[in-house]
HTML snippet that shows the backbone in 3Dmol.js (N, CA, C, O; Angstrom):
<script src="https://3Dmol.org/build/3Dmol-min.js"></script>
<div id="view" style="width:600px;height:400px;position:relative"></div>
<script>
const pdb = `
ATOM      1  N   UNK A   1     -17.054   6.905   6.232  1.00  0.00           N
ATOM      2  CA  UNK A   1     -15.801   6.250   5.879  1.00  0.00           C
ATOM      3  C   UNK A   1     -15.281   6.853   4.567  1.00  0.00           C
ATOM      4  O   UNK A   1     -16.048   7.049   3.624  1.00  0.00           O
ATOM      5  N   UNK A   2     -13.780   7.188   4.504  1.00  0.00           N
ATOM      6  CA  UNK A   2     -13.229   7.672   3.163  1.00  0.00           C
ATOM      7  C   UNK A   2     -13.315   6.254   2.376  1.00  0.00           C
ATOM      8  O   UNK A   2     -13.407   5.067   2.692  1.00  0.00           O
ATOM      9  N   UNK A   3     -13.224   7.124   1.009  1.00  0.00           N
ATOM     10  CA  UNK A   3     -12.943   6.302  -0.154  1.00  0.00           C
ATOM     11  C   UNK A   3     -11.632   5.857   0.181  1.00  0.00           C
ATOM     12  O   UNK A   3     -10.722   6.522   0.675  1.00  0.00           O
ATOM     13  N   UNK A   4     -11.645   4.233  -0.258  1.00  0.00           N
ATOM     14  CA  UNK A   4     -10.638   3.251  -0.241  1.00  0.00           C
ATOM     15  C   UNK A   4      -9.448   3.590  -0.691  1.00  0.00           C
ATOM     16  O   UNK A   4      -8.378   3.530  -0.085  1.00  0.00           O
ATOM     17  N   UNK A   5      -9.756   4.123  -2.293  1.00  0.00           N
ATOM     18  CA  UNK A   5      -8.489   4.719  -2.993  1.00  0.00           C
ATOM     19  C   UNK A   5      -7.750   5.384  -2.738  1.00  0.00           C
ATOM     20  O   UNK A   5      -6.572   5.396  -3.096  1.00  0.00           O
ATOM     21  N   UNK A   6      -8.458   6.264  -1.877  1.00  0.00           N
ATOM     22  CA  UNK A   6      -7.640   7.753  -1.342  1.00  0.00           C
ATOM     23  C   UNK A   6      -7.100   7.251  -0.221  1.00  0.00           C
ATOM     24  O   UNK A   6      -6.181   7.949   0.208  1.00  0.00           O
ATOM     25  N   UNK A   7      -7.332   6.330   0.381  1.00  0.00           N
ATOM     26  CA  UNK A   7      -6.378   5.635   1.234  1.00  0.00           C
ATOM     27  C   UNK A   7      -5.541   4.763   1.192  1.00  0.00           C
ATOM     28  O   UNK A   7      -4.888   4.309   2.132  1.00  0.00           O
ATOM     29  N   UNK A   8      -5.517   4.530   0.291  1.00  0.00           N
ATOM     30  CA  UNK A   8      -4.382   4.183  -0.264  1.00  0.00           C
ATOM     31  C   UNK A   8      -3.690   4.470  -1.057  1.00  0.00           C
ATOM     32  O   UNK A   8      -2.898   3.612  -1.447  1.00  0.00           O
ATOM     33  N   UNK A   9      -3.667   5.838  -1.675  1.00  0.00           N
ATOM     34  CA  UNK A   9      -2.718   6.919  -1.875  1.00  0.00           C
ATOM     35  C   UNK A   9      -2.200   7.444  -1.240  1.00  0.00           C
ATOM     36  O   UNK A   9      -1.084   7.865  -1.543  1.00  0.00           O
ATOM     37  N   UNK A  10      -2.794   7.686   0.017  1.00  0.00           N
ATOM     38  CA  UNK A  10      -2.425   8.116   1.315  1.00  0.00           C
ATOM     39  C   UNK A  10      -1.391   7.755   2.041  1.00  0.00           C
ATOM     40  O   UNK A  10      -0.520   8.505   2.482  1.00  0.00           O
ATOM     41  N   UNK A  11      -1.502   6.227   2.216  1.00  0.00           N
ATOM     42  CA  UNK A  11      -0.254   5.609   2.558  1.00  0.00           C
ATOM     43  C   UNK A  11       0.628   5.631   1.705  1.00  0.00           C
ATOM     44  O   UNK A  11       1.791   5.710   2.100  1.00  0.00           O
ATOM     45  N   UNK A  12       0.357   5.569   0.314  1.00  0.00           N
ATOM     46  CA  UNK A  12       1.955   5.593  -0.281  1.00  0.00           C
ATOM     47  C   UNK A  12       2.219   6.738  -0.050  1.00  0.00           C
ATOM     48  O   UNK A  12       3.447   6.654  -0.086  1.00  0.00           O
ATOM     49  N   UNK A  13       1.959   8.016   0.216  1.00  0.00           N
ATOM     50  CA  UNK A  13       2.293   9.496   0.405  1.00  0.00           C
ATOM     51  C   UNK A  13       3.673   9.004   1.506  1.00  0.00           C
ATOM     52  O   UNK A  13       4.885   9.190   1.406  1.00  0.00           O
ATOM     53  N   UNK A  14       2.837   8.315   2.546  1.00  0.00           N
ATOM     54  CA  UNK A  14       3.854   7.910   3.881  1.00  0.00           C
ATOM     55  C   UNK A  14       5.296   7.885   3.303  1.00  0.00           C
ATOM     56  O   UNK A  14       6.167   8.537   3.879  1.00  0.00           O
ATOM     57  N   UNK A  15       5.532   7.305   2.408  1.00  0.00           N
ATOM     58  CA  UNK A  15       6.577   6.693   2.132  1.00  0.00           C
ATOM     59  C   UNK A  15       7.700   7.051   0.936  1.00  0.00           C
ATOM     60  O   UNK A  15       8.576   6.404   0.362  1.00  0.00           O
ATOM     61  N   UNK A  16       7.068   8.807   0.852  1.00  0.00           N
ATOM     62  CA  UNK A  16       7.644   9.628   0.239  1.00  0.00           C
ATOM     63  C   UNK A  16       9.451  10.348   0.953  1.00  0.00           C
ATOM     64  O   UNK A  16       9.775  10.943   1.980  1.00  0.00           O
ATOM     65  N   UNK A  17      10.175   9.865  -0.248  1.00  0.00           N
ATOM     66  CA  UNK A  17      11.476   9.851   0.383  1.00  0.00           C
ATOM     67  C   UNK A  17      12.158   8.601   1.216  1.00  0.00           C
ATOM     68  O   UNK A  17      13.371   8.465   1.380  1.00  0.00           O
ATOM     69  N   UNK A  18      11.287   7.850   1.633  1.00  0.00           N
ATOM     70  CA  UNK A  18      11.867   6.751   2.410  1.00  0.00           C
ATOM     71  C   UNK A  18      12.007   5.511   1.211  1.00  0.00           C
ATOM     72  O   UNK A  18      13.131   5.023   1.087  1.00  0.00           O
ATOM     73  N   UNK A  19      10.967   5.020   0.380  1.00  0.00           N
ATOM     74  CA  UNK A  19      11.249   4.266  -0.893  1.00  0.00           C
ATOM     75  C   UNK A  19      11.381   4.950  -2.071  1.00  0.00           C
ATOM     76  O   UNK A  19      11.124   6.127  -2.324  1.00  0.00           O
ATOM     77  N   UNK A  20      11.821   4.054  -2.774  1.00  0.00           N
ATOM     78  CA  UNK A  20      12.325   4.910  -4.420  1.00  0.00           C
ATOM     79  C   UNK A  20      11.055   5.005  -4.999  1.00  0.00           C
ATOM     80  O   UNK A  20      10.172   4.187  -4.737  1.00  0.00           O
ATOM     81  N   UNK A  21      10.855   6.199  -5.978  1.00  0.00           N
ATOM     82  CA  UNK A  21       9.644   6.429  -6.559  1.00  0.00           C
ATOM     83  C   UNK A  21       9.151   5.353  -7.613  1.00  0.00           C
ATOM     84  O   UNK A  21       8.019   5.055  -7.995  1.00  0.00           O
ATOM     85  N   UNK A  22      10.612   4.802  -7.998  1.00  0.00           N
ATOM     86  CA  UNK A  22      10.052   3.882  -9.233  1.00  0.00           C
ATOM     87  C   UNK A  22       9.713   2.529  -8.611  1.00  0.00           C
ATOM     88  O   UNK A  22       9.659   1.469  -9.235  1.00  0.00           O
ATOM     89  N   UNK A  23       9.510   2.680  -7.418  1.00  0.00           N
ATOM     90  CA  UNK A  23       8.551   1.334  -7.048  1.00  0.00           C
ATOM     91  C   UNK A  23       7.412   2.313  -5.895  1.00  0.00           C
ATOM     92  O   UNK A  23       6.402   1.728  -5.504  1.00  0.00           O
ATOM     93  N   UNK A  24       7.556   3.136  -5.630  1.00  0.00           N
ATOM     94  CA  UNK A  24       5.981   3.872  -4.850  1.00  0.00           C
ATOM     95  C   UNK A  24       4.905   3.942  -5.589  1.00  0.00           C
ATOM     96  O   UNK A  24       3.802   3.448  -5.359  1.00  0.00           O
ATOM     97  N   UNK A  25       5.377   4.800  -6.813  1.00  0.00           N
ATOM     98  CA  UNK A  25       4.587   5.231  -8.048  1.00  0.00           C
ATOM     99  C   UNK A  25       4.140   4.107  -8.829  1.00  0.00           C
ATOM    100  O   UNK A  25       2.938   4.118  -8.560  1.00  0.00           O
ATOM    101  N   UNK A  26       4.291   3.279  -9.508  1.00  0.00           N
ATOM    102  CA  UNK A  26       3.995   2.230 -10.420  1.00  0.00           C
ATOM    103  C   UNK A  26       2.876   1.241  -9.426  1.00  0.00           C
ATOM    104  O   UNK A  26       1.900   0.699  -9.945  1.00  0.00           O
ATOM    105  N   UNK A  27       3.304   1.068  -7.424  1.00  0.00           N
ATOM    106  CA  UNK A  27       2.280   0.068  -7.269  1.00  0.00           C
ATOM    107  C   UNK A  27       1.006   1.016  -7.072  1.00  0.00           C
ATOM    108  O   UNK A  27      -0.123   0.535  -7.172  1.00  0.00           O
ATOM    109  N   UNK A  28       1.210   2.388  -6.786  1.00  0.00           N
ATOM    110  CA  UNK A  28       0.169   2.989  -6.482  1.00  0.00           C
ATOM    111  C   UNK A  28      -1.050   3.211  -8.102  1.00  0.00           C
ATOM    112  O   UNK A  28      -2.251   3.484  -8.115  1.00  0.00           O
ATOM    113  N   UNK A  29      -0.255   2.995  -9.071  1.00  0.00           N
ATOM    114  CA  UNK A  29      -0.700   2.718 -10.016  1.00  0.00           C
ATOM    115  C   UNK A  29      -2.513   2.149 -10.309  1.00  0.00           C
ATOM    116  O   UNK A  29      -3.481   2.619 -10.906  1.00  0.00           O
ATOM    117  N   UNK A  30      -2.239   0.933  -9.523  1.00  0.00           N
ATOM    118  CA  UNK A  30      -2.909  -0.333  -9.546  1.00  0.00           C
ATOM    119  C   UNK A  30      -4.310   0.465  -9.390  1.00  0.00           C
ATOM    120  O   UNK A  30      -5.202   0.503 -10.237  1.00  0.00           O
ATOM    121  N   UNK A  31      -4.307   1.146  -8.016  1.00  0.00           N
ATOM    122  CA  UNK A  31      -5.600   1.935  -7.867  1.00  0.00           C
ATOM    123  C   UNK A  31      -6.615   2.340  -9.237  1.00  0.00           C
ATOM    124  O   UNK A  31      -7.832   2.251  -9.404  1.00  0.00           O
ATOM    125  N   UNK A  32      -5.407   2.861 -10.180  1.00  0.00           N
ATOM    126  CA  UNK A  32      -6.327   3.625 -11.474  1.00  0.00           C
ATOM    127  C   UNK A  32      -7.325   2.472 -11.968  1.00  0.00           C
ATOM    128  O   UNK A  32      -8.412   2.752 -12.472  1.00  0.00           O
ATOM    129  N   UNK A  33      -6.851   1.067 -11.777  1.00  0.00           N
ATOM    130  CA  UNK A  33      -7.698   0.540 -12.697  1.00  0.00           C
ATOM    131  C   UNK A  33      -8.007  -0.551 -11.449  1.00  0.00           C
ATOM    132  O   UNK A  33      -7.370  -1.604 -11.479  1.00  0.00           O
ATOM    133  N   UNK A  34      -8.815  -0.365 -10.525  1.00  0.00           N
ATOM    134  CA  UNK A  34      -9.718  -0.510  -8.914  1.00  0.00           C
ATOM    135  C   UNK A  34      -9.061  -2.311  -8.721  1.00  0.00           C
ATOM    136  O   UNK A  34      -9.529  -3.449  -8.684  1.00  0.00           O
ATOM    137  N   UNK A  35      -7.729  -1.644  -8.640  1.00  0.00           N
ATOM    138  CA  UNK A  35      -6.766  -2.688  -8.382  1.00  0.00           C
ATOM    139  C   UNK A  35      -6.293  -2.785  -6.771  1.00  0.00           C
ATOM    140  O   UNK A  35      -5.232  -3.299  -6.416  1.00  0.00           O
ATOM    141  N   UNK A  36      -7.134  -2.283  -6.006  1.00  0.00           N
ATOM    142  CA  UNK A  36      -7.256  -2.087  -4.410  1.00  0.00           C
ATOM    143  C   UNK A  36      -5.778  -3.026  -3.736  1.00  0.00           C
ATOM    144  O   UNK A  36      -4.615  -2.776  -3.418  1.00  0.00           O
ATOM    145  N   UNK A  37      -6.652  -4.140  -3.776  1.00  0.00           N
ATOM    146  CA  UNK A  37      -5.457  -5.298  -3.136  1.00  0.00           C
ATOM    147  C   UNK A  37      -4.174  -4.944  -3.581  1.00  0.00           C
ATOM    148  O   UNK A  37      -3.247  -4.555  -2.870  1.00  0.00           O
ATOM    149  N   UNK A  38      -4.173  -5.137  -5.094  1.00  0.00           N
ATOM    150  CA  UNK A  38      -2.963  -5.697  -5.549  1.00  0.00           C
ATOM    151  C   UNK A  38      -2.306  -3.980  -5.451  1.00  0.00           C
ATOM    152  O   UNK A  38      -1.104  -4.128  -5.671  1.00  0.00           O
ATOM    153  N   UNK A  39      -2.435  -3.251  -5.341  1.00  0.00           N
ATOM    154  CA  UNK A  39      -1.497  -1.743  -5.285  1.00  0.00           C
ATOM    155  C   UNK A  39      -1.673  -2.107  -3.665  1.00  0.00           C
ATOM    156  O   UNK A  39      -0.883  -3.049  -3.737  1.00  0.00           O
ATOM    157  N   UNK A  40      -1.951  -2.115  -2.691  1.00  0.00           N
ATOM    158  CA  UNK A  40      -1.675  -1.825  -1.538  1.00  0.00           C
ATOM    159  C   UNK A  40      -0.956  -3.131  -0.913  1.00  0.00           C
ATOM    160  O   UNK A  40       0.003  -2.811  -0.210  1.00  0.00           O
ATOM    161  N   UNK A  41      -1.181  -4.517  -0.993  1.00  0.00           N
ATOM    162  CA  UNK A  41       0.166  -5.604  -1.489  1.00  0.00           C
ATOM    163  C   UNK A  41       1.542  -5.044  -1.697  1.00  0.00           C
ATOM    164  O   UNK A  41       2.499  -4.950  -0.928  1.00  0.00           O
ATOM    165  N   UNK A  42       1.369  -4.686  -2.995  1.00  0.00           N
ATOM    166  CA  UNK A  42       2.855  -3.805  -3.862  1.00  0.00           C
ATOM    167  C   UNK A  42       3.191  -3.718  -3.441  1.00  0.00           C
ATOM    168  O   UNK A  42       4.221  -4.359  -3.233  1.00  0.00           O
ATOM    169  N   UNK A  43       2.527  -2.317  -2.395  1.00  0.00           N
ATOM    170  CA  UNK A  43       3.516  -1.114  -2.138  1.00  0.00           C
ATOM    171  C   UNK A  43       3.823  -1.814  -0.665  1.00  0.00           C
ATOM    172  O   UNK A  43       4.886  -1.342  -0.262  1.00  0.00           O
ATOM    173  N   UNK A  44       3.263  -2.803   0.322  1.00  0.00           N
ATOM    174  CA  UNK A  44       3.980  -3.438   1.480  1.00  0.00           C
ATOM    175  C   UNK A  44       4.874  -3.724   1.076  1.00  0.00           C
ATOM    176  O   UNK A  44       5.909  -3.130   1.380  1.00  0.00           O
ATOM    177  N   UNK A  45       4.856  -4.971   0.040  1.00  0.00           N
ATOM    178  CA  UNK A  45       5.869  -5.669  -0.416  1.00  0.00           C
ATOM    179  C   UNK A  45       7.097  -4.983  -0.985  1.00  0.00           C
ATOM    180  O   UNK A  45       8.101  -5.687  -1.097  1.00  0.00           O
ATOM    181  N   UNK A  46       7.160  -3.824  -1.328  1.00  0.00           N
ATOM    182  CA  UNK A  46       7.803  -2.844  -1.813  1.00  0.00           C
ATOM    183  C   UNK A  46       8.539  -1.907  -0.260  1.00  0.00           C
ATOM    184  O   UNK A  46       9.570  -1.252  -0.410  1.00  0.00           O
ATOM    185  N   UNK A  47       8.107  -1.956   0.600  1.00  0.00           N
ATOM    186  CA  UNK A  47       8.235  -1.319   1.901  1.00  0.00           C
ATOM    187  C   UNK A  47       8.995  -2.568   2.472  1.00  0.00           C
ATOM    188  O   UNK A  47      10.038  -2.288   3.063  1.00  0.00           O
ATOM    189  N   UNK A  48       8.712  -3.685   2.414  1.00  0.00           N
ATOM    190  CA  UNK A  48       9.318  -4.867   3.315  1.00  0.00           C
ATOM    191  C   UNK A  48      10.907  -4.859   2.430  1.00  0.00           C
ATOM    192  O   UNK A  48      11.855  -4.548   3.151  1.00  0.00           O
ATOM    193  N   UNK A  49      11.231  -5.154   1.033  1.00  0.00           N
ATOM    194  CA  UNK A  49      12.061  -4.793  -0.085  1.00  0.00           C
ATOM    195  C   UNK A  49      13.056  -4.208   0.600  1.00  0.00           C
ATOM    196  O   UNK A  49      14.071  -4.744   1.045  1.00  0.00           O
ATOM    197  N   UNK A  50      12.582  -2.611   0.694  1.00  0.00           N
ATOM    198  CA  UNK A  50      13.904  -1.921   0.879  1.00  0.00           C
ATOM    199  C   UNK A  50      13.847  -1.176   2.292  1.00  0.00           C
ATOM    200  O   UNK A  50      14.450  -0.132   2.539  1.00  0.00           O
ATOM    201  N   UNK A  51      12.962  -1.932   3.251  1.00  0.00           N
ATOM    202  CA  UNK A  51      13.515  -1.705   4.990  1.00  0.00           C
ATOM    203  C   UNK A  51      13.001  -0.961   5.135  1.00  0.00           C
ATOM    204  O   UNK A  51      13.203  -0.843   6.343  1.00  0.00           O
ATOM    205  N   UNK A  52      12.165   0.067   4.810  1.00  0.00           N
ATOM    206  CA  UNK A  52      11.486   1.108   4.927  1.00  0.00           C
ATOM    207  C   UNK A  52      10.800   1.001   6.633  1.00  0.00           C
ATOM    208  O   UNK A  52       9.903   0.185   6.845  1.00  0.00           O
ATOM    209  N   UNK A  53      11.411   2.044   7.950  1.00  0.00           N
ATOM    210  CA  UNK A  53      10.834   1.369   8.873  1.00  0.00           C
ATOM    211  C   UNK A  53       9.282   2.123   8.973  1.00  0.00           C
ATOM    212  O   UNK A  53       8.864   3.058   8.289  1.00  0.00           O
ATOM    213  N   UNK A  54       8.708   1.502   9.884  1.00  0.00           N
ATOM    214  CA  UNK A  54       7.527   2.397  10.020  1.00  0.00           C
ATOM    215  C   UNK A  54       7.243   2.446  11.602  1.00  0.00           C
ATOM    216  O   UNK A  54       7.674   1.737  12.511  1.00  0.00           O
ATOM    217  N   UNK A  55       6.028   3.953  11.600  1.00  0.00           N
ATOM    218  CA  UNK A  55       6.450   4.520  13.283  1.00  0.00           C
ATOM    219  C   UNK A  55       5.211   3.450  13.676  1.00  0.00           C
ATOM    220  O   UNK A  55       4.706   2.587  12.958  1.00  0.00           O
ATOM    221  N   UNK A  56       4.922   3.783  14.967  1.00  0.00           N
ATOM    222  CA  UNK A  56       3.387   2.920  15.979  1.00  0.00           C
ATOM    223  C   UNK A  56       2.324   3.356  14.900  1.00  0.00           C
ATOM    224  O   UNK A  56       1.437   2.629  14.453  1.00  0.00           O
ATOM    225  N   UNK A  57       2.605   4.884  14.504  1.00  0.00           N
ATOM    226  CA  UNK A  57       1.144   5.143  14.167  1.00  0.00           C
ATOM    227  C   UNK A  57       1.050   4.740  12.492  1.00  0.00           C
ATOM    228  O   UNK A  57       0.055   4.447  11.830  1.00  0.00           O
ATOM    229  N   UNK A  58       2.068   4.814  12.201  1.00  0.00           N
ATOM    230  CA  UNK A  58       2.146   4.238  10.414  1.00  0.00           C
ATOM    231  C   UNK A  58       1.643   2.890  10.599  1.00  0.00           C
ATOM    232  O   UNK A  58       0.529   2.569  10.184  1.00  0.00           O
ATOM    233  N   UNK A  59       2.489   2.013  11.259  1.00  0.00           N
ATOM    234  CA  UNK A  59       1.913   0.502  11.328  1.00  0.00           C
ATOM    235  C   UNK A  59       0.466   0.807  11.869  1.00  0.00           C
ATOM    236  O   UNK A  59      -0.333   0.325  11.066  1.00  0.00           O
ATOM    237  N   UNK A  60      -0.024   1.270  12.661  1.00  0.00           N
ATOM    238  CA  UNK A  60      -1.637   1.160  12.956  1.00  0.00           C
ATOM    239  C   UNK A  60      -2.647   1.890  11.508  1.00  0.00           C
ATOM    240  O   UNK A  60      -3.823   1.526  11.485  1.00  0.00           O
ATOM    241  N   UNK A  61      -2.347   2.519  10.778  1.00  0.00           N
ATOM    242  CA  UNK A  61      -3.088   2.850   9.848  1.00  0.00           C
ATOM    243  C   UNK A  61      -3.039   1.953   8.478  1.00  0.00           C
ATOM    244  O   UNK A  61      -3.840   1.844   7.550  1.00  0.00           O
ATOM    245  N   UNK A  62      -1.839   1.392   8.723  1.00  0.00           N
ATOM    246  CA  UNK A  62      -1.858  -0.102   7.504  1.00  0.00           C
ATOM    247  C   UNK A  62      -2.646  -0.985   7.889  1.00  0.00           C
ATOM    248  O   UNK A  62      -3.423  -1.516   7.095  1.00  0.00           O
ATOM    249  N   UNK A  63      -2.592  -1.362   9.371  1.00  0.00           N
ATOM    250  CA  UNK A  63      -3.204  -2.495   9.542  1.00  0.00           C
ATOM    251  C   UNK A  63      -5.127  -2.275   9.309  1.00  0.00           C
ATOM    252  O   UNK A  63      -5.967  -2.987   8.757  1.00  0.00           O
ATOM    253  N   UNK A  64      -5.210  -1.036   9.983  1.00  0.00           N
ATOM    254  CA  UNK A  64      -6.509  -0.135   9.763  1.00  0.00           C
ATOM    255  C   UNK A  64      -7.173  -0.233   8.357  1.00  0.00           C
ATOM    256  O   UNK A  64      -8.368  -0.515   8.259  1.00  0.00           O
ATOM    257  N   UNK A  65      -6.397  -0.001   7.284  1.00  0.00           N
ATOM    258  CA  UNK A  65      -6.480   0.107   5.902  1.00  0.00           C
ATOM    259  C   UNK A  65      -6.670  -1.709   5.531  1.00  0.00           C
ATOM    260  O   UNK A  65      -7.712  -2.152   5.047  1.00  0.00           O
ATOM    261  N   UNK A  66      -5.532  -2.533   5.848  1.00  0.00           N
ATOM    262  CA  UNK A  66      -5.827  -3.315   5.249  1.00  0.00           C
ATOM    263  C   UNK A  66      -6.752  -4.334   5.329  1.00  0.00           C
ATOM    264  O   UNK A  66      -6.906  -5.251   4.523  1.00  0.00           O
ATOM    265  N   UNK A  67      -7.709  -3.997   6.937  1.00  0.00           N
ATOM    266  CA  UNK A  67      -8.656  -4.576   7.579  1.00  0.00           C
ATOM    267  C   UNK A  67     -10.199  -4.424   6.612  1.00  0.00           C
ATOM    268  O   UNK A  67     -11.243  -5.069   6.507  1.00  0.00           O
ATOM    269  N   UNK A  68      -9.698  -3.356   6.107  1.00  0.00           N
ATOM    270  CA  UNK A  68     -10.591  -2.880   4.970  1.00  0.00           C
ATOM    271  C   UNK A  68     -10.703  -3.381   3.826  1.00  0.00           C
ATOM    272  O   UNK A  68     -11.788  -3.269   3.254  1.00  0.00           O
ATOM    273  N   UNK A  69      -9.863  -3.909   3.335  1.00  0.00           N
ATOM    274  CA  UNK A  69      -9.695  -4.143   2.029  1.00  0.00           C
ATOM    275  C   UNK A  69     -10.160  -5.778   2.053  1.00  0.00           C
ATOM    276  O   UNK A  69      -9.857  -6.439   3.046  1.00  0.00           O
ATOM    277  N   UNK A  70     -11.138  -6.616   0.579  1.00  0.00           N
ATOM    278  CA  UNK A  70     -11.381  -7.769   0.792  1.00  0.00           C
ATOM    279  C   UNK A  70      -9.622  -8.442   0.222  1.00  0.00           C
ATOM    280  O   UNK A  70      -8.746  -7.766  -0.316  1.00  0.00           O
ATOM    281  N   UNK A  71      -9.559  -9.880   0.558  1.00  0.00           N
ATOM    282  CA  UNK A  71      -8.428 -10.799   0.726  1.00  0.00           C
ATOM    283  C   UNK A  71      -7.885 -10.708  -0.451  1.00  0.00           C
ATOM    284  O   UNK A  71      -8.767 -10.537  -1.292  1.00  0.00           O
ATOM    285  N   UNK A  72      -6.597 -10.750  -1.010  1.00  0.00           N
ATOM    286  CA  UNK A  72      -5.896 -10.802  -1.828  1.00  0.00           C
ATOM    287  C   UNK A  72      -5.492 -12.352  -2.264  1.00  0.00           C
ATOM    288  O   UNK A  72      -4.549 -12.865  -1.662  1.00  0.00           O
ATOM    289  N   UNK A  73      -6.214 -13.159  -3.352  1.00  0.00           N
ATOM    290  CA  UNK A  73      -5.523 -14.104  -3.168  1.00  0.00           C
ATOM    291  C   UNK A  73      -4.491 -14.289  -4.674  1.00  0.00           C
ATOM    292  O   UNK A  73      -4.504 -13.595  -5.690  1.00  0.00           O
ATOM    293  N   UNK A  74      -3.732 -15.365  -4.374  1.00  0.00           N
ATOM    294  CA  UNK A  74      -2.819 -15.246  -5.583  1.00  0.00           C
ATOM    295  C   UNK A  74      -2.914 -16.497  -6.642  1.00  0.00           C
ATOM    296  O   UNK A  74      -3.161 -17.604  -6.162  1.00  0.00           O
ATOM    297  N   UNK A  75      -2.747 -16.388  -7.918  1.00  0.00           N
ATOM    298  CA  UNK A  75      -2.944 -17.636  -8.618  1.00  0.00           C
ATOM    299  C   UNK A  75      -1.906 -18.501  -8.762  1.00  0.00           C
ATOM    300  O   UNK A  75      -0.774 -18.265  -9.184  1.00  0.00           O
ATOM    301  N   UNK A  76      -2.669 -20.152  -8.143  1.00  0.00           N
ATOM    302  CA  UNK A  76      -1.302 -20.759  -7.796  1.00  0.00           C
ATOM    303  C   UNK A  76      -1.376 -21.135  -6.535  1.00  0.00           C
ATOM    304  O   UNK A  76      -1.139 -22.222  -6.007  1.00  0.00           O
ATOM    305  N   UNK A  77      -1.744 -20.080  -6.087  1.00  0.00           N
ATOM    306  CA  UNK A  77      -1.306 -20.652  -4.036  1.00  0.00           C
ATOM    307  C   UNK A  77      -2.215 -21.213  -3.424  1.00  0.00           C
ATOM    308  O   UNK A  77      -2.047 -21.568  -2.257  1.00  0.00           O
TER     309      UNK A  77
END
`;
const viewer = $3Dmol.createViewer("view");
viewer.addModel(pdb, "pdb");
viewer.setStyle({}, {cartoon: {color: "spectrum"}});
viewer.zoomTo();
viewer.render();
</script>
């Protein structure tokens, strides 16, 4: 199995040209400091934002990825 991180750099790669950098770049950020959830969150939430569509096989490697990742929860909810 690849490293987590790199997969989720990976996907933000996806989304080169389709979202603005100043929200690709900053959630992919999160990774540097093993911010897993919360950069790969972001950058959905950042993809849902500005319509960004995605193909069969893009949506199957998010869902792939995020099956991976433990639960994100939020403070508050």
């Amino acid at each position: 199995m690849t490293d987590i991180r790199e997969d989720i750099r990976a996907s933000g790669h996806l989304f080169v040209g389709r979202m603005p950098e100043g929200k690709r770049l900053p959630a992919l950020e999160y990774v540097d400091f093993n911010e897993c959830p919360l950069a790969f969150g972001t950058l959905c939430d950042h993809r849902c934002d500005e319509n960004v569509p995605l193909s069969v096989r893009e949506f199957a490697q998010i869902v792939a990825l995020n099956a991976r990742l433990p639960p994100y929860h939020s403070l508050g909810a």
